[in-house]
C-alpha positions in Angstrom: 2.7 40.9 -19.5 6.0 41.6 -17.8 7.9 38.7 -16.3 9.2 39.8 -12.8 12.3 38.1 -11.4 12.9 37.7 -7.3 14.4 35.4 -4.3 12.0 36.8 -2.3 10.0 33.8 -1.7 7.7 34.9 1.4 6.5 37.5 -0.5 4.1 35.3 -2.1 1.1 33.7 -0.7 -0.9 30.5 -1.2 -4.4 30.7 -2.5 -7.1 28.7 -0.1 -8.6 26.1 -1.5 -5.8 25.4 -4.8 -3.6 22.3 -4.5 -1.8 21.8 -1.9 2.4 20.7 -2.4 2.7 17.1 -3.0 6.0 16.1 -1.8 6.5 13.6 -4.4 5.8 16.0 -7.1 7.9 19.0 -5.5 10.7 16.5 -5.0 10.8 15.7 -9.0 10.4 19.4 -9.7 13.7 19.9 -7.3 15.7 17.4 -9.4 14.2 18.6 -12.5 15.5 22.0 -11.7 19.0 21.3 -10.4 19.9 19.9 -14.1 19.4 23.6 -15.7 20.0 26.8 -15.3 17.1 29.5 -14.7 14.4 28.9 -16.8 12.2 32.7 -17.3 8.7 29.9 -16.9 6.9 32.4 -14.9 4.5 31.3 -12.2 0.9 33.1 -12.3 -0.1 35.2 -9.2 -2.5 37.6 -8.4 -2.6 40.9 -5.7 -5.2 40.7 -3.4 -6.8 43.0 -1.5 -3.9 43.9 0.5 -1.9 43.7 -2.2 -0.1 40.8 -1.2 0.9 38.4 -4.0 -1.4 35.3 -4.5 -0.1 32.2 -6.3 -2.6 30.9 -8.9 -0.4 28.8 -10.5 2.9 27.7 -9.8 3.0 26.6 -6.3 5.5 23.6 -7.1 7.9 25.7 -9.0 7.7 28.0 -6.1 8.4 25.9 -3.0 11.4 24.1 -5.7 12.9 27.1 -6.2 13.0 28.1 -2.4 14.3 24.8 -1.6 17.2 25.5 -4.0 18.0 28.9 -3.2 17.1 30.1 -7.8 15.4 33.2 -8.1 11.1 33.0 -9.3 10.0 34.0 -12.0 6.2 35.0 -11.9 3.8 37.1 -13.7 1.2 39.4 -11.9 -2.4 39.2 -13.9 -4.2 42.1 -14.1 -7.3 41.0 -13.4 -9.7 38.8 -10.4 -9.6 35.4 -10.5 -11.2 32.7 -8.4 -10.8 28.8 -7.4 -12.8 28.4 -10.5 -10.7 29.3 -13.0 -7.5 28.1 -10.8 -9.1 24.7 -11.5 -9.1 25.1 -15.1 -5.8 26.2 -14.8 -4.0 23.4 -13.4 -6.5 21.0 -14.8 -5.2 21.9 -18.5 -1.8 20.8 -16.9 -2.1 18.6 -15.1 -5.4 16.9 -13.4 -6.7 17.2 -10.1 -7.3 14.3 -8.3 -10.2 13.5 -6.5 -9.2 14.8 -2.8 -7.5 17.7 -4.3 -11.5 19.0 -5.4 -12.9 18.4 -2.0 -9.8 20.3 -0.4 -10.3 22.8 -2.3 -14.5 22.7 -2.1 -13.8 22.2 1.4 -12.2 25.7 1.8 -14.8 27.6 -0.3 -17.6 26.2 2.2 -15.2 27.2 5.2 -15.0 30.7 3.4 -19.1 31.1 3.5 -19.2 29.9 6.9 -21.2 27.0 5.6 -19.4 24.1 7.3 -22.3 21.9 7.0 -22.2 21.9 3.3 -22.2 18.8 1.0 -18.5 18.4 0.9 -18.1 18.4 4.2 -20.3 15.8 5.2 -18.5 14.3 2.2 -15.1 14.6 3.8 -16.9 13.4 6.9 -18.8 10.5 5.3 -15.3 9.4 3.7 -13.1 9.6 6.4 -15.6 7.6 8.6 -16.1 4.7 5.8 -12.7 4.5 4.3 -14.4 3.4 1.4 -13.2 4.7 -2.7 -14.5 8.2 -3.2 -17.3 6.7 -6.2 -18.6 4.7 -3.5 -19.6 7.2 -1.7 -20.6 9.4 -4.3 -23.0 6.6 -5.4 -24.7 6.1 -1.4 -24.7 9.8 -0.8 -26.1 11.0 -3.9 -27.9 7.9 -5.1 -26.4 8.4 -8.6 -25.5 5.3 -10.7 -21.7 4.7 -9.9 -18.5 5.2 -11.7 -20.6 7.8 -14.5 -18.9 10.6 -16.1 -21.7 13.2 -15.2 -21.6 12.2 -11.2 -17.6 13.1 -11.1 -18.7 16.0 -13.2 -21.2 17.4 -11.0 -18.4 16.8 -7.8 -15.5 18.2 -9.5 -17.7 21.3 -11.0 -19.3 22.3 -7.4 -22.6 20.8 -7.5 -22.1 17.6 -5.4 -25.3 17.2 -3.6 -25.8 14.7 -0.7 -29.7 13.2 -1.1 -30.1 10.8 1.9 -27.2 10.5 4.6 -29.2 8.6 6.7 -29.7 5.5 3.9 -25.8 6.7 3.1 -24.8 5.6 7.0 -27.1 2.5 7.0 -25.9 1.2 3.6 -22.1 2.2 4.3 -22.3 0.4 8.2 -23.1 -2.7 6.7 -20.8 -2.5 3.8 -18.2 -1.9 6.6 -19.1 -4.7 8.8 -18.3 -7.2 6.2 -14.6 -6.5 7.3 -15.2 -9.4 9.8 -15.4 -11.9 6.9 -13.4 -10.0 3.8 -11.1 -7.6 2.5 -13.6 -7.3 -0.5 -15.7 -4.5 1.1 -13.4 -2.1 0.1 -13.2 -3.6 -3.7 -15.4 -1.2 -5.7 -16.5 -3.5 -8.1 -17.6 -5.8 -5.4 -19.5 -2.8 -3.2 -21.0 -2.3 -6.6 -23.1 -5.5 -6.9 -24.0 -5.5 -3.3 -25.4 -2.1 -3.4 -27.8 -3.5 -5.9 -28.9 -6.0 -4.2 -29.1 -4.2 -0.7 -31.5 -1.8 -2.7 -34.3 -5.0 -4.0 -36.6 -4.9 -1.4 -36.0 -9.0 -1.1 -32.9 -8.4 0.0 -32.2 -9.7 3.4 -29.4 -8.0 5.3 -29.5 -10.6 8.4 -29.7 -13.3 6.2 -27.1 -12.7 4.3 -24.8 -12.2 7.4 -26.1 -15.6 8.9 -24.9 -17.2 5.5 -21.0 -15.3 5.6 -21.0 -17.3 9.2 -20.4 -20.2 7.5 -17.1 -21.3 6.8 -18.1 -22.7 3.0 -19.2 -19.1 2.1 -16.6 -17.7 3.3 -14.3 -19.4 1.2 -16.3 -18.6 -1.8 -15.1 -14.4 -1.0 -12.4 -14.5 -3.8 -11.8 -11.8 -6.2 -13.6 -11.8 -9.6 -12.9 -9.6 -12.5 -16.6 -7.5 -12.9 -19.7 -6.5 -11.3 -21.5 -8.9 -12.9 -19.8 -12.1 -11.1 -19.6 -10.6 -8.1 -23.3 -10.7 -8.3 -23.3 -14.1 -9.1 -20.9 -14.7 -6.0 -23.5 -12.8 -3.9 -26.3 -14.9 -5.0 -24.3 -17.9 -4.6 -23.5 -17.4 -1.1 -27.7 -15.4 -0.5 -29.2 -18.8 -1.7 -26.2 -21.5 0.0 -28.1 -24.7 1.1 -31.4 -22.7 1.1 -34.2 -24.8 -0.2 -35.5 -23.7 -3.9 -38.7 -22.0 -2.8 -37.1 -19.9 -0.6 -33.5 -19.0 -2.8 -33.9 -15.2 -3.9 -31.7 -14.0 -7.1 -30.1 -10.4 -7.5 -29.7 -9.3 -10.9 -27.9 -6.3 -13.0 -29.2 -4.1 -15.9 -27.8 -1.1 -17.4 -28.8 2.2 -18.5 -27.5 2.5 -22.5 -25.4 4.8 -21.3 -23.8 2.0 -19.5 -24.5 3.0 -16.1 -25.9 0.2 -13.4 -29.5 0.8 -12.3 -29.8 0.2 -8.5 
């Protein structure tokens, strides 16, 4: 493949839907570039239809060398190639994060006019709860949390959403514990309560009656794993309740270490 050389920069466009520029990265890619001299590490682009030139890979090195005036180097490849493979790309790299897939999943919905579509009720969901992305992969798809196959499925396309109405009711009251604690947003925390929202003895007015109290509100300190913050749940469930009537949440695993809920 020939390397091409330009200064040219608006001759290039960015492809919809690839990472956007992080301005902490691009601003270590400046300073890494003012300590040499032009380096022939060619950026990948594609022509599209137009015959405009796409940026695959490279977008970083791109808006660094802009910025400081050195000439691009790119290569054109000679063949198609789609946000899928972009992904692999810059995954091999270095990783996406999280909200870089649903930008980018975003944009391929917006391109089939399909703005309803799981990752945008995702993006929705998410900005509305304000809650870590596995919690809300875990009440909108009601997969066990924190498992490599559910951050498979959402980074690979094939994030499905199976209940959004148990999603909002679940993620309202997880929410509304903000009155009493900052551990709603704690995942580990949000963890064991989801399990014991989804027992069928679990009380939801109940246990907001006991977080009234000033003793259980104390008790919301951090722990180190799911498992005690279970045991704080059921501490503060079963506060000065009479024996007969104290209910116990409990945890089990799948052997592939995944919570059952």
């Amino acid at each position: 493949m020939r390397i091409h050389k330009t200064t040219d920069y608006d001759k290039f466009t960015l492809l919809l839907g690839n990472r956007n520029v992080e301005p902490a990265d691009l601003k270590k890619m400046v300073l890494s570039m003012k300590e040499v001299v032009d380096l022939p590490i060619p950026i990948l682009v594609k022509r599209d239809k137009d015959g405009n030139l796409v940026v695959l890979d490279g977008q970083h090195r791109l808006a660094a060398a802009k910025e400081l005036g050195k000439p691009v180097f790119y290569v054109v490849l000679d063949r198609d190639i789609g946000l899928k493979e972009v992904r692999c790309i810059n995954q091999a790299q270095r990783g996406w994060k999280l909200y870089q897939y649903l930008a980018s999943f975003i944009a391929e919905e917006i391109r089939v006019n399909n703005t309803r579509g799981p990752y945008h009720v995702f993006q929705w969901f998410k900005n509305k709860y304000d809650l870590p992305y596995t919690v809300c992969f875990d009440l909108l798809s009601k997969k066990p949390m924190y498992t490599r196959s559910t951050t498979r499925a959402f980074k690979d396309g094939k994030f499905t959403v199976k209940n959004l109405t148990q999603a909002i009711r679940e993620a309202d009251f997880i929410t509304s514990l903000k009155n009493y604690t900052d551990l709603y947003k704690v995942r580990k925390f949000v963890m064991a309560l989801v399990i014991a929202m989804r027992d069928t003895r679990f009380d939801v007015d109940r246990f907001m009656n006991q977080l009234k109290k000033p003793s259980c509100r104390q008790m919301m300190t951090e722990r180190p794993t799911t498992e005690l913050y279970m045991d704080l749940i059921n501490e503060i469930n079963n506060y000065r309740i009479r024996d007969e009537d104290k209910v116990f949440f409990h945890i089990y695993k799948k052997t592939n270490g995944a919570y059952i809920k």
